[in-house]
Each structure stands twice: as structure tokens, then as C-alpha cells.
DSSP file (Angstrom, degrees, kcal/mol; ACC not computed):
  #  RESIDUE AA STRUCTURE BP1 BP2  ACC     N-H-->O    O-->H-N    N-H-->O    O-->H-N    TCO  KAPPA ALPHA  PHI   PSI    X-CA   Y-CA   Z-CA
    1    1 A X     >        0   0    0      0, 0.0     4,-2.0     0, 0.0    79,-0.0   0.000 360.0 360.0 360.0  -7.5    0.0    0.0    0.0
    2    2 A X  T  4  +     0   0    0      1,-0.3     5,-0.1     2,-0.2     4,-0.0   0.844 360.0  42.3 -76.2 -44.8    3.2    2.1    0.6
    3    3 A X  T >> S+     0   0    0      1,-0.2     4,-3.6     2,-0.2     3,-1.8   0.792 108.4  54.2-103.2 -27.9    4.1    2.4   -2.5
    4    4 A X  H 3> S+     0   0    0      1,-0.3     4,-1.3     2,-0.2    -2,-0.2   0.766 104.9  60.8 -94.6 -18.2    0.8    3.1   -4.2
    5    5 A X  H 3< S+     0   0    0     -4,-2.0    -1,-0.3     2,-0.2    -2,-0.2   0.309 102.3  49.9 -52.9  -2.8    0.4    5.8   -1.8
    6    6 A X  H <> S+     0   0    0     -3,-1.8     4,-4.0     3,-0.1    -2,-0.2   0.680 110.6  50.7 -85.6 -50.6    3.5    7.5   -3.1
    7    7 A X  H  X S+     0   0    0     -4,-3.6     4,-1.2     1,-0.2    -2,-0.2   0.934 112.9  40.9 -51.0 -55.6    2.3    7.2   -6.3
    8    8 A X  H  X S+     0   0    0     -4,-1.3     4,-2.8     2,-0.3    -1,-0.2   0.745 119.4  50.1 -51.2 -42.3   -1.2    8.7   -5.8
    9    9 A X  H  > S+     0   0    0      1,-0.2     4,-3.5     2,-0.2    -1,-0.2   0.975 106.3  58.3 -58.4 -55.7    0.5   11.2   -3.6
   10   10 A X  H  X S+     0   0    0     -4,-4.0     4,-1.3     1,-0.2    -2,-0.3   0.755 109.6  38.4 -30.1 -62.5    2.8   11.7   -6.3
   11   11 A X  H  X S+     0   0    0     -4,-1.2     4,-1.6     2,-0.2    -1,-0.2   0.695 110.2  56.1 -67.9 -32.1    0.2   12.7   -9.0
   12   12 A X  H  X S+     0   0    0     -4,-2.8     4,-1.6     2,-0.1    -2,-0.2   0.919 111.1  42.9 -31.4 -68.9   -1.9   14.6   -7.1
   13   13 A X  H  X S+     0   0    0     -4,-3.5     4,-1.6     2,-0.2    -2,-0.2   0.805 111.9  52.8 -57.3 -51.2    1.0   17.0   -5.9
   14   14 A X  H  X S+     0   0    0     -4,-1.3     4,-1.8     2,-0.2    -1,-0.2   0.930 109.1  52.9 -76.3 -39.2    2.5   17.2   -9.5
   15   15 A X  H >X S+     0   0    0     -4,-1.6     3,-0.7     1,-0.2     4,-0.6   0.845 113.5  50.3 -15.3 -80.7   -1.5   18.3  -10.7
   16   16 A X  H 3X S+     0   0    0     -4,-1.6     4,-1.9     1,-0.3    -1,-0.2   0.510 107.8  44.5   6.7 -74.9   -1.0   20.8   -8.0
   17   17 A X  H >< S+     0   0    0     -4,-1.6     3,-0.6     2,-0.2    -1,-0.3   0.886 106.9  60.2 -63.5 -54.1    2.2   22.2   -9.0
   18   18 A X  H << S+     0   0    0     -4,-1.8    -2,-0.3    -3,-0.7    -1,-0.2   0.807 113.0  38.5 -17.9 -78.3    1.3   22.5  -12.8
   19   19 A X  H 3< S+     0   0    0     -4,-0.6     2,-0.6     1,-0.1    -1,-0.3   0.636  94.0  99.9-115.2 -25.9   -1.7   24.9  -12.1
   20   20 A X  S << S-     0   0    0     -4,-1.9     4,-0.3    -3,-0.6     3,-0.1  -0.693  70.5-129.1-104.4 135.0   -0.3   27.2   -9.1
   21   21 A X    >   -     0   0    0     -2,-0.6     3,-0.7     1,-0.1    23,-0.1   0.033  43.7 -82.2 -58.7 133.3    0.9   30.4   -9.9
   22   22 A X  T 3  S+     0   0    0      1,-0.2    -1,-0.1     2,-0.0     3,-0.1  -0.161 127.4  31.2 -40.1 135.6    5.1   31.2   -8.1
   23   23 A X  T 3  S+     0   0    0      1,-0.3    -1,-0.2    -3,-0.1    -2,-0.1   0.265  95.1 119.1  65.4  25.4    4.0   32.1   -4.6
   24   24 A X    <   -     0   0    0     -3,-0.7     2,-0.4    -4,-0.3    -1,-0.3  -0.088  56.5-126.2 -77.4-162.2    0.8   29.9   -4.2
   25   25 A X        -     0   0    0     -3,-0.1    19,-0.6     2,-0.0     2,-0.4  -0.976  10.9-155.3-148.2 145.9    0.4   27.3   -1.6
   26   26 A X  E     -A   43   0A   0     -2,-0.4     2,-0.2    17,-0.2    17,-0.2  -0.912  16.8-153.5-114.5 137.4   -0.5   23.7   -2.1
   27   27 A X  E     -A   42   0A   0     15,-1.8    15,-1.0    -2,-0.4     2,-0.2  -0.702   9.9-171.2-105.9 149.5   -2.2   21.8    1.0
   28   28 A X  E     +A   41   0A   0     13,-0.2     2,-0.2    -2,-0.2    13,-0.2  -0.787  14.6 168.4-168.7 130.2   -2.2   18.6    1.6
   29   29 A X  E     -A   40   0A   0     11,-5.3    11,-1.6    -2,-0.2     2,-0.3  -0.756   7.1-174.7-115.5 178.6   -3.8   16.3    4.0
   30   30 A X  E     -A   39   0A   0      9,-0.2     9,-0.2    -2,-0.2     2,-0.2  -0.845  15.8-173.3-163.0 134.3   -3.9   12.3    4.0
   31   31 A X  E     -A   38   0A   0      7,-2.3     7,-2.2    -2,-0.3     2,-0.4  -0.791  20.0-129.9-123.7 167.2   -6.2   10.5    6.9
   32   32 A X  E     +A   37   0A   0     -2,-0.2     5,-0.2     5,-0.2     2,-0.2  -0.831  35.0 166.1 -91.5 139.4   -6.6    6.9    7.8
   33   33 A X        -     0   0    0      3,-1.9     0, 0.0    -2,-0.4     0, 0.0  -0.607  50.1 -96.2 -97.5-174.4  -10.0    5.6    8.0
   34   34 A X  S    S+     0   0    0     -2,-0.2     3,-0.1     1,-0.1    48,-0.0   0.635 117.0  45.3-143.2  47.2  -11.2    2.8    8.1
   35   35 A X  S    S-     0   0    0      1,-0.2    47,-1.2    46,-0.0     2,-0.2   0.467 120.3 -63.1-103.4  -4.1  -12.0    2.2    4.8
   36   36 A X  E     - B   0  81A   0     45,-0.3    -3,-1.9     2,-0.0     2,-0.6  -0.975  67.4 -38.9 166.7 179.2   -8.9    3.4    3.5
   37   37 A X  E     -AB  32  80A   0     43,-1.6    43,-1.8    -2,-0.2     2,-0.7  -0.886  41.3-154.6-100.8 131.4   -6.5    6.0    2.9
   38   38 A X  E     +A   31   0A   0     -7,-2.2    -7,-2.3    -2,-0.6     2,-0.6  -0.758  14.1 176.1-103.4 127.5   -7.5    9.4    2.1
   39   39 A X  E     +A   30   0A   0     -2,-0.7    39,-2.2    39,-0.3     2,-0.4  -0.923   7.4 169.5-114.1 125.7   -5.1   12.2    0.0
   40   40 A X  E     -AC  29  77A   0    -11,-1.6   -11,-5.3    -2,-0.6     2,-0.5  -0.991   8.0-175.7-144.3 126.4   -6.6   15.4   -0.7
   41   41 A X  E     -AC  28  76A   0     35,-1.2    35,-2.5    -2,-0.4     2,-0.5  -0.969   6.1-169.2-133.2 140.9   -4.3   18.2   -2.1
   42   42 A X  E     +AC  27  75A   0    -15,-1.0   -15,-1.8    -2,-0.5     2,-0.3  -0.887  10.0 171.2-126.8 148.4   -5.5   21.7   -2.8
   43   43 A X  E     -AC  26  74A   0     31,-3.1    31,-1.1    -2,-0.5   -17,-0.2  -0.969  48.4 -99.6-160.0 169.4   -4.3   25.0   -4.5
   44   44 A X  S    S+     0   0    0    -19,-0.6    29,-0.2    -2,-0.3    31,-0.1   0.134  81.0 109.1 -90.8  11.9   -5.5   28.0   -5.4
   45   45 A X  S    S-     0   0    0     29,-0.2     2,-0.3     1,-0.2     3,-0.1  -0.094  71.5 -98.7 -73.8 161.6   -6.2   27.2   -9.3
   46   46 A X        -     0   0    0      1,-0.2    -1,-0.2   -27,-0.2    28,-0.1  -0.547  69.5 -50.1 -86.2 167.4   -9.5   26.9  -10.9
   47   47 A X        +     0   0    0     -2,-0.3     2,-0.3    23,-0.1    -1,-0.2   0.270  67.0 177.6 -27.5 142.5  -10.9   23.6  -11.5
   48   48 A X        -     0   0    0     -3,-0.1     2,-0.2    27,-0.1    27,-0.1  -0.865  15.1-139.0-143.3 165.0   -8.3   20.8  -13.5
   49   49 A X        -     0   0    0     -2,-0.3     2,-0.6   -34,-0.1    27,-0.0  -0.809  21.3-109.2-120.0 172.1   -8.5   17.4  -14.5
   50   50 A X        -     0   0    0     -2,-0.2   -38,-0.0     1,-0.1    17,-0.0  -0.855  35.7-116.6-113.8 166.7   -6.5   15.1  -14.5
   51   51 A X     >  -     0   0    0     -2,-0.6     4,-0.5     1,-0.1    -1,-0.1   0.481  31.6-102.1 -52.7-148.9   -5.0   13.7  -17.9
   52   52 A X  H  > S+     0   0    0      2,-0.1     4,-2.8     3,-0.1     5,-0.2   0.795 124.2  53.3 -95.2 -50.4   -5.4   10.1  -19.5
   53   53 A X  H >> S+     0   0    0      2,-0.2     4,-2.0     3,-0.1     3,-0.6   0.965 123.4  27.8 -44.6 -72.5   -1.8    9.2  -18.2
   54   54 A X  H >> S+     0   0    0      1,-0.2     4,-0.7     2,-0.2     3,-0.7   0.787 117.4  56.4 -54.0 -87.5   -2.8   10.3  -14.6
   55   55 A X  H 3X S+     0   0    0     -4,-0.5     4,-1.6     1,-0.3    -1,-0.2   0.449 110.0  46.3  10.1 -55.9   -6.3    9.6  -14.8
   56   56 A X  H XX S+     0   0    0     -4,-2.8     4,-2.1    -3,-0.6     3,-0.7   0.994 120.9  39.2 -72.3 -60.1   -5.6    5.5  -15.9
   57   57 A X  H << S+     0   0    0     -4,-2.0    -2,-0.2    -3,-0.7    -1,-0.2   0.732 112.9  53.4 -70.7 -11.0   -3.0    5.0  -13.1
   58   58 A X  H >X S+     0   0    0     -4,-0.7     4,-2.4    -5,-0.2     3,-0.8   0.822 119.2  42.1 -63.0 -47.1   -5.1    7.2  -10.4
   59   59 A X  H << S+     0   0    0     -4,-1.6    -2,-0.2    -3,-0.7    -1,-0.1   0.827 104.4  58.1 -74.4 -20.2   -8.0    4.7  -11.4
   60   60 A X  T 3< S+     0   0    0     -4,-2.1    -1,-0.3     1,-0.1    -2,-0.2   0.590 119.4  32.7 -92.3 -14.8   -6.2    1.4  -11.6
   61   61 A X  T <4 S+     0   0    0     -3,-0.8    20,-0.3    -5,-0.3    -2,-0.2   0.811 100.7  83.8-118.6 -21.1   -5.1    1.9   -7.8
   62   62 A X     <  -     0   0    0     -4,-2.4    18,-0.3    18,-0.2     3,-0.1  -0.093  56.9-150.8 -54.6 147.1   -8.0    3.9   -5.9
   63   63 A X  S    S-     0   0    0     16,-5.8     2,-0.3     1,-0.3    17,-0.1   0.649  93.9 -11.6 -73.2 -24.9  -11.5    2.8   -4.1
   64   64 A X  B    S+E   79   0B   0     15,-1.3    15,-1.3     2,-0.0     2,-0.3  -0.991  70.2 166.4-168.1 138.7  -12.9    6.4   -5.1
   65   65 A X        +     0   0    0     13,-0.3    13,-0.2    -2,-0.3     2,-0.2  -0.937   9.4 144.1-167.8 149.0  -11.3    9.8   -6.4
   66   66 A X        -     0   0    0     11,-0.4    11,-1.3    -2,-0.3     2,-0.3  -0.873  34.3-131.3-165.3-168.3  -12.8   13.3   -8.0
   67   67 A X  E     -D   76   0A   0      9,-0.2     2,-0.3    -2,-0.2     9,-0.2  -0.963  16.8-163.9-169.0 146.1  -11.9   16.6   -7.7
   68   68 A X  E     -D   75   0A   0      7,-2.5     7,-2.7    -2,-0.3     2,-0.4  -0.874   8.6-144.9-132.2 156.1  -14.1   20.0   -6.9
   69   69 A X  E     +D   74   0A   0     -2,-0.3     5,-0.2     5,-0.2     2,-0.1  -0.935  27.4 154.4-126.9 116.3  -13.6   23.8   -7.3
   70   70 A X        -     0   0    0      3,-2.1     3,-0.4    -2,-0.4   -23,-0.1  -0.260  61.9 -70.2-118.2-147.8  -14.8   26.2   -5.1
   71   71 A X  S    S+     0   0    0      1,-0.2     3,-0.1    -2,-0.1   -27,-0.0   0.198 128.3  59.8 -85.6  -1.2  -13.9   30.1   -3.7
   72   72 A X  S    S-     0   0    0      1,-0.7    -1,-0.2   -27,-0.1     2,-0.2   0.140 121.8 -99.4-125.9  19.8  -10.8   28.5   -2.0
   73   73 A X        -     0   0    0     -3,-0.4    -3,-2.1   -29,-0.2    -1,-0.7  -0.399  58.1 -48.1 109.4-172.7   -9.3   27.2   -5.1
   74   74 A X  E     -CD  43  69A   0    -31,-1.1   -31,-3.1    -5,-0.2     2,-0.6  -0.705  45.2-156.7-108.6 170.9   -9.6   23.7   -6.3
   75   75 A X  E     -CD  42  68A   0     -7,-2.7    -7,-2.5    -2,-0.3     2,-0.5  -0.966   4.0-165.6-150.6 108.9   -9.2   20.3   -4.7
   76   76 A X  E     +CD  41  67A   0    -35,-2.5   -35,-1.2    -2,-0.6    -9,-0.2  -0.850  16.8 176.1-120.6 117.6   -8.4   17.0   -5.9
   77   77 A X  E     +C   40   0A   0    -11,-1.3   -11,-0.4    -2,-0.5   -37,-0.3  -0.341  13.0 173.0 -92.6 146.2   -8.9   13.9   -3.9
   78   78 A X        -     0   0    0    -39,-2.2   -13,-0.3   -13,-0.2   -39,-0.3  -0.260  17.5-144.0 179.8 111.4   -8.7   10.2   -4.0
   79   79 A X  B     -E   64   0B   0    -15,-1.3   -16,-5.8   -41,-0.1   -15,-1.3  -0.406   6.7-156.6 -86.4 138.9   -8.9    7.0   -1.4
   80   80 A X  E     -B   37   0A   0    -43,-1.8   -43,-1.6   -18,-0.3   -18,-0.2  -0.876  34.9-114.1-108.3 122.3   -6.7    3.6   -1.7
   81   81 A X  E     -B   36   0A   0     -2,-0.7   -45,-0.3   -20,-0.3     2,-0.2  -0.276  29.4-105.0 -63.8 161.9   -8.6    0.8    0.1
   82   82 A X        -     0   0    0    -47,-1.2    -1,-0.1   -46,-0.0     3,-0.0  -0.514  46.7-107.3 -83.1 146.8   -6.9   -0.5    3.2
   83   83 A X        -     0   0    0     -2,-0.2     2,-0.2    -3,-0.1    -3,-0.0  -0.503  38.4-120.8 -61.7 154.3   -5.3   -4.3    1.9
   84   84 A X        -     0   0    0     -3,-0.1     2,-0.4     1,-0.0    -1,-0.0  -0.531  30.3-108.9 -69.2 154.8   -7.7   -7.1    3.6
   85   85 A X        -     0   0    0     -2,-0.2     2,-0.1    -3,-0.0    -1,-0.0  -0.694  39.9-112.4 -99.1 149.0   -5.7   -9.1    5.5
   86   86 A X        -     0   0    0     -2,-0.4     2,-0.4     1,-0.1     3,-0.1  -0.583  30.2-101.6 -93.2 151.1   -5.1  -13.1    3.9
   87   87 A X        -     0   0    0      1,-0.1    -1,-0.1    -2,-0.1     2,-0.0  -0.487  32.4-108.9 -64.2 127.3   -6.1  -15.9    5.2
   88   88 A X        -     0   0    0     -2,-0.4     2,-0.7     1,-0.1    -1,-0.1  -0.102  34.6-142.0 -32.1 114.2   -4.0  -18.1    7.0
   89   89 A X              0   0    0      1,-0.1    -1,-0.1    -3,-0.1    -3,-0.0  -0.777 360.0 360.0 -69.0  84.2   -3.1  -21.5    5.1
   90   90 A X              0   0    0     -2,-0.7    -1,-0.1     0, 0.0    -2,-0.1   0.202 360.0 360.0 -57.8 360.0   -2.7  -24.6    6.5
């Protein structure tokens, strides 16, 4: 899960960077739940998407991701379910 939270992190943050103007600020939180992990990064841009690159590997690893624009910039989001744990084998 480590790693596919770097990644996720990864794409988010680069979004981020692309769209805010020298001397914005990018936020970024990440919670546990306990459905998952949650990454949400915001900056002060209008509304993005993300591309087909990002977009396929964002999809291929998530339970759930989107992204919204408001008066406090925009915000893009996305949760990786928590691994189930395997059953023992005899």
C-alpha cells in the first residue's frame, strides 16, 4: 500500500504544482480511515483534470477519487482501500 500511496500522492502534488501560480500554496492532507487511505491536495487554481496518463493510473489503484472547485481554489482527492488481511493457510 506504501508504495501506491506515493504514487497517488505523487500525482496529485505534481496536478497541483502545474496549475499554481510562483508564490501559491498547495495543501495537503492524508487520513486513515477505516476504509482506506484518504489524500486530498488543494491549490488555489480553478478547477483541472486530471490527464489520461494520470487519470488511468489514479484509477487502476484507488477505491474512489474526483476533484471539486470552489472560492478556495480547487481540490483534488482520492482514497486507496486498506489491503484485507489473507487468510491463513494450513
Amino acid at each position: 500500500m506504501a508504495d501506491q500511496a506515493e504514487t497517488l500522492a505523487r500525482n496529485l502534488v505534481s496536478c497541483a504544482v502545474s496549475r499554481t501560480p510562483a508564490g501559491g500554496h498547495i495543501n495537503v492532507r492524508i487520513e486513515i480511515s477505516e476504509f482506506g487511505l484518504l489524500i486530498e491536495v488543494r491549490d488555489p487554481a480553478g478547477l483541472g483534470q486530471f490527464d489520461g496518463v494520470e487519470l488511468a493510473e489514479v484509477s487502476s489503484i484507488t477505491l474512489s477519487f474526483g476533484s471539486s472547485c470552489g472560492p478556495g481554489g480547487h481540490i483534488q482527492w482520492a482514497e486507496l482501500r486498506v489491503p484485507q488481511p489473507r487468510a491463513a493457510t494450513a
